[in-house]
C-alpha positions as CSV (number, residue, x, y, z in Angstrom):
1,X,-12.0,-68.4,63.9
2,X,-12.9,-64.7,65.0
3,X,-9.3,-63.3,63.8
4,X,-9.0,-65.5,60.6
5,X,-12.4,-63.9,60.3
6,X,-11.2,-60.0,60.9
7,X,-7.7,-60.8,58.7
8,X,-10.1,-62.3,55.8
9,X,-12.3,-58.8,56.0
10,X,-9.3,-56.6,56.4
11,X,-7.9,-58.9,53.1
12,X,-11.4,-57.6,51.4
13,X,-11.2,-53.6,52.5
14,X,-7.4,-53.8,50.9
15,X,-7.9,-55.8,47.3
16,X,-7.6,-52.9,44.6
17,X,-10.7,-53.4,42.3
18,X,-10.0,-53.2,38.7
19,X,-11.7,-49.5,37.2
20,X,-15.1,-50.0,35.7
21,X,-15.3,-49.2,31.8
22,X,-17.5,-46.1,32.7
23,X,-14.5,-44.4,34.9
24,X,-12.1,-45.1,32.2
25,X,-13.9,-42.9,29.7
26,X,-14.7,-40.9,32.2
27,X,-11.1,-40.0,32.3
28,X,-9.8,-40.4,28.7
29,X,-12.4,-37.7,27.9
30,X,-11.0,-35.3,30.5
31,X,-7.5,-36.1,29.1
32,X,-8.4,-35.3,25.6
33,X,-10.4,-32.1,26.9
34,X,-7.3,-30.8,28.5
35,X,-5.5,-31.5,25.9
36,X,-7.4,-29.3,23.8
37,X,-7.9,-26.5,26.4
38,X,-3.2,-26.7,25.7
39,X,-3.4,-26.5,21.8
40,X,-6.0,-23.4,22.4
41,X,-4.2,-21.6,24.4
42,X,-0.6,-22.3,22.2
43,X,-2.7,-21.1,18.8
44,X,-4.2,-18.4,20.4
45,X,-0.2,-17.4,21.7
46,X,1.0,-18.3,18.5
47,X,-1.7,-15.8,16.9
48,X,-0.7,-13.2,19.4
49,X,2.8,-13.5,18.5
50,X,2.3,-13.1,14.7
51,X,-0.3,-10.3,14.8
52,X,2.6,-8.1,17.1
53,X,5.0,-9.1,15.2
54,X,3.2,-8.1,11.8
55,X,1.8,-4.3,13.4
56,X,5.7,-4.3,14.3
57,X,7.1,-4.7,10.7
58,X,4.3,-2.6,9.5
59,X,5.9,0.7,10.6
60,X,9.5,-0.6,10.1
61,X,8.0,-0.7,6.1
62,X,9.7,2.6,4.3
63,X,7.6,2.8,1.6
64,X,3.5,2.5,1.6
65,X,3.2,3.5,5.7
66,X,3.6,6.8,7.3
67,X,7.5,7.4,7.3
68,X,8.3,4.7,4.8
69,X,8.1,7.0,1.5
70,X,11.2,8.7,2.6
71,X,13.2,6.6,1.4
72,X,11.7,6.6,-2.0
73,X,10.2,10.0,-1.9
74,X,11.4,12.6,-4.5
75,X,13.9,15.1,-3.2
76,X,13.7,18.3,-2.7
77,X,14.3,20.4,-5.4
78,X,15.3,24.2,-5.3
79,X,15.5,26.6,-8.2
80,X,17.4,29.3,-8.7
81,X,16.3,31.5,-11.0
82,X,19.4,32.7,-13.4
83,X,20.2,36.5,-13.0
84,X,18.5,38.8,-15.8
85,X,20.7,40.8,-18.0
86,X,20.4,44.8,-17.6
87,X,18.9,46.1,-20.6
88,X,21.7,48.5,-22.2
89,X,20.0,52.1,-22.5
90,X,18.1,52.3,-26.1
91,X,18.6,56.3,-27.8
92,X,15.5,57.9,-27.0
93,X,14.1,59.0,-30.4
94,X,10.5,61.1,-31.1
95,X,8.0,59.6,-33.7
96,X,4.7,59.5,-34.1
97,X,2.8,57.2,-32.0
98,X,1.4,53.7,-33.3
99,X,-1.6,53.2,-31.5
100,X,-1.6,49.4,-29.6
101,X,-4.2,47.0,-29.8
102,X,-5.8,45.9,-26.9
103,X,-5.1,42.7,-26.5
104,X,-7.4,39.6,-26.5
105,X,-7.7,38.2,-22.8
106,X,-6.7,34.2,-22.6
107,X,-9.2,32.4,-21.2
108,X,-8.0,30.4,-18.1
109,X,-7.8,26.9,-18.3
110,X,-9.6,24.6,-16.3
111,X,-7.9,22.1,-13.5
112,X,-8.2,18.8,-15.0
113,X,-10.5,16.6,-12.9
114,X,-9.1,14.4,-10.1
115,X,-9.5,10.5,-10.0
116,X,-12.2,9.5,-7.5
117,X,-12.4,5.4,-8.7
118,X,-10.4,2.6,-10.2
119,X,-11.7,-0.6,-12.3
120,X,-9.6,-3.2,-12.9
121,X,-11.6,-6.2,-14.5
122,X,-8.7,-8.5,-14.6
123,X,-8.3,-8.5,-11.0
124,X,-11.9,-7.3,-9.8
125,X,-10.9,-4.7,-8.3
126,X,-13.8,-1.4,-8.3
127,X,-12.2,0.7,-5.0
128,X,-12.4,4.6,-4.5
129,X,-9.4,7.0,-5.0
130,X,-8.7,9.7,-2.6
131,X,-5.6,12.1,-2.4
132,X,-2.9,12.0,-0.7
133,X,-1.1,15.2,0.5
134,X,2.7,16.1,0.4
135,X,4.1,16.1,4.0
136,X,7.9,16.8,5.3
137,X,9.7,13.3,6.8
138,X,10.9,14.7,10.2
139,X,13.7,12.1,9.7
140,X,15.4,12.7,6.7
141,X,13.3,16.0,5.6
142,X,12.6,14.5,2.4
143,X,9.1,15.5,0.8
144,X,6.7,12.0,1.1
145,X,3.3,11.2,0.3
146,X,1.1,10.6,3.4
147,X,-0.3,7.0,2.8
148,X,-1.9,6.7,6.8
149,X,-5.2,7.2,5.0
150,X,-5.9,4.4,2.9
151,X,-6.5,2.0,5.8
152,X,-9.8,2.3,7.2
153,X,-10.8,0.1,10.7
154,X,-13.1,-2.5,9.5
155,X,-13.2,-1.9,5.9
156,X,-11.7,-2.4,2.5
157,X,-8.3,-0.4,2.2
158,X,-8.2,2.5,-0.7
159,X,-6.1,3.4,-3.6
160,X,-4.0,7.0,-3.5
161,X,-3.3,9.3,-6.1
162,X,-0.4,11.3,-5.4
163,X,-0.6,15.1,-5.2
164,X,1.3,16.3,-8.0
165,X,1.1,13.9,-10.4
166,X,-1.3,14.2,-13.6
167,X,-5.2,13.6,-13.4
168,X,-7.3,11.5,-16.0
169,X,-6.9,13.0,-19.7
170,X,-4.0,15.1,-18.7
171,X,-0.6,15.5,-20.2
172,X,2.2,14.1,-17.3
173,X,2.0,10.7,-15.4
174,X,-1.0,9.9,-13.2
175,X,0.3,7.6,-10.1
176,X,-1.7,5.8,-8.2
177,X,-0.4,3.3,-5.5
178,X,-2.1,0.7,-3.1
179,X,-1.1,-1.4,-0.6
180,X,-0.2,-5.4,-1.1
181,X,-1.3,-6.7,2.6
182,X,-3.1,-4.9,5.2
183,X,-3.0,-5.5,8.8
184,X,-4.5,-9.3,8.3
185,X,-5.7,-9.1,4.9
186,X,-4.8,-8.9,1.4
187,X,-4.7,-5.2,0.0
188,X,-6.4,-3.8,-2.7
189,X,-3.4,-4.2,-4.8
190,X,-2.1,-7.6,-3.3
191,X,-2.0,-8.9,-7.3
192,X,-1.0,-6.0,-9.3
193,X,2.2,-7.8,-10.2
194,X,-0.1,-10.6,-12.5
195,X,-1.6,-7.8,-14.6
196,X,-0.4,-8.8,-18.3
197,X,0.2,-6.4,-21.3
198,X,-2.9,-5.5,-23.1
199,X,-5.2,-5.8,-20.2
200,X,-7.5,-2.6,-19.3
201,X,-7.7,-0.2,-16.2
202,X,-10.7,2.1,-15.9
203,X,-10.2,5.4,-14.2
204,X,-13.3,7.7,-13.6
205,X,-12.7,11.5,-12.6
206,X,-14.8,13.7,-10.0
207,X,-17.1,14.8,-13.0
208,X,-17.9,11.3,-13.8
209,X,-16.0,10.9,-17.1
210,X,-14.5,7.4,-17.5
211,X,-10.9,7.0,-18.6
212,X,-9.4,3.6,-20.1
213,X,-5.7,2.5,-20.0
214,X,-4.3,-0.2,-21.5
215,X,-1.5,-2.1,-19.7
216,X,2.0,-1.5,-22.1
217,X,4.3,-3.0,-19.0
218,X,4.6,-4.7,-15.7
219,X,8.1,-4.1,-14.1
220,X,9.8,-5.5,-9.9
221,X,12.5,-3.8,-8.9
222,X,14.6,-4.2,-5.6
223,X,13.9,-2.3,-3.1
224,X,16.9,-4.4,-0.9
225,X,20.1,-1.9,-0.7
226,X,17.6,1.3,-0.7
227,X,21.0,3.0,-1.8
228,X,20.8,5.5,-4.9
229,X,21.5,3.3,-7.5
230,X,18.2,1.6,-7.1
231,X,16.7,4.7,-6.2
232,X,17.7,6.3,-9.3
233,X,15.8,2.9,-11.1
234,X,12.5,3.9,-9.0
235,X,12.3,7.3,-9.8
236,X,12.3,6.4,-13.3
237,X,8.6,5.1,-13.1
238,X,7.6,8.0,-10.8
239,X,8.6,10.9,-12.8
240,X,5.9,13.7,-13.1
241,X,6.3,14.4,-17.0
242,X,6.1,12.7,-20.3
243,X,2.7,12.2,-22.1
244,X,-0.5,10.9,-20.4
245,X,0.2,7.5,-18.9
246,X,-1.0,5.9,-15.8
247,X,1.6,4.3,-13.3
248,X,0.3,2.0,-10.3
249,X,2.3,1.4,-7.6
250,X,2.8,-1.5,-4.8
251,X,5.2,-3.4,-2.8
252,X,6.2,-6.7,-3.6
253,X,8.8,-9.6,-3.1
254,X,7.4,-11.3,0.0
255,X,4.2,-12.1,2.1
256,X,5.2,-10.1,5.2
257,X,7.4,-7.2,6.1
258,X,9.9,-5.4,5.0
259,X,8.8,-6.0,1.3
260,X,12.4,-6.2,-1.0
261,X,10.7,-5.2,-4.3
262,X,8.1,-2.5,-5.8
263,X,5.9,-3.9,-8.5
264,X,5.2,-0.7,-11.5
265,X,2.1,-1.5,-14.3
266,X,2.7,1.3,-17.1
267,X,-0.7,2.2,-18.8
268,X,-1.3,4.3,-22.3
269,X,-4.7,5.6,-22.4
270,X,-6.9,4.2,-25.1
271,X,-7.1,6.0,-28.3
């Protein structure tokens, strides 16, 4: 009796109790937590891994960035003045004097007013213009246009005028470019390519004198090859002369970097 007694409570300590409901969700919830705490940590990589990649492809970008305008950038151009021809001796004669008028002094014009602001209703845009200086590549030695400036940390990116080209109500093209994305969010002229003919740009100048443009086109180009022939297209939109027009400027063709096109919106002023 006293050892079928000790094997029956030995039977008792060994029989594996089926788990109560409570440990069962007990550990179903930690599953699911831990499960959680593994998607996290793959977005947050994932995220990581994107927003490297992105600041990355920002500066291999040769157009709106820093050392991008090269290859767009108009080249250096010399002149060389033509020789003047020697004046061949003239007989000297004696007469009588004529006296000379003095002449009436020219006033000086005025510098046309820069851009300071842009309005673009049809895309509700209202963002401040600010220059942006000629500067030397260092790779090709090509004159650019130094866009670093238009981002800001923490706030809405800007629109450039171009040093050199025209200002409000002057004679020559006015060009103003923008960027499409920033780093994470959509630049101030992210849909500048859905502008349609006839729509209205308003441009006000440093005195406060408000210009309106009509839209007359809305041309993409490629900007794949970068090779003259497409270069040569470009430079036909950012030429410095002809009568007053406005010309905005951004990159297009894709979401991320390298963007393969330029989008151009051609404006008349308003009569």
């Amino acid at each position: 009796m006293e050892i079928g007694a000790r094997f029956g409570s030995t039977l008792d300590r060994l029989t594996v109790r089926p788990p109560t409901r409570r440990g069962g969700l007990a550990r179903a919830l930690s599953s699911l937590l831990i499960l959680l705490g593994i998607l996290l940590l793959l977005a947050a990589a994932a995220y990581a891994a994107y927003s490297g990649l992105n600041t990355w492809l920002m500066g291999q970008d040769r157009y709106l960035r820093g050392d991008d305008l090269a290859a767009l950038s108009l080249p250096a151009m010399t002149w060389t003045p033509s020789p003047s021809p020697t004046p061949s001796p003239r007989p000297t004669t004696t007469g009588t004097p004529t006296p000379i008028p003095s002449p009436t002094p020219t006033p000086t014009p005025k510098p046309a007013s820069p851009p300071v602001r842009i309005r673009i209703p049809a895309l509700g845009v209202n963002r401040s213009i600010i220059p942006l200086p000629r500067v030397r590549d260092r790779r090709t030695g090509a004159w650019t246009w130094n866009t670093n400036r238009l981002f800001r940390s923490g706030r809405s990116d800007l629109v450039g005028h171009w040093s050199g080209s025209a200002s409000p109500g002057e004679s020559g093209n006015m060009v103003l470019v923008g960027h499409n994305y920033g780093y994470g969010y959509n630049g101030v002229f992210v849909r500048l390519g859905s502008l349609r003919k006839g729509q209205k740009i308003y441009v006000v100048n440093r005195a406060g004198q408000t210009f309106a443009y009509r839209v007359t086109k809305v041309k993409q180009l490629r900007w794949r090859l970068e090779n003259f022939g497409e270069l040569t297209q470009h430079l036909y939109y950012l030429s410095p002369g002809g009568g007053e027009h406005l010309t905005l400027v951004s990159c297009a063709g894709a979401n991320i970097e390298p963007f393969p096109k330029r989008v151009y919106v051609v404006a008349e002023p308003v009569p």
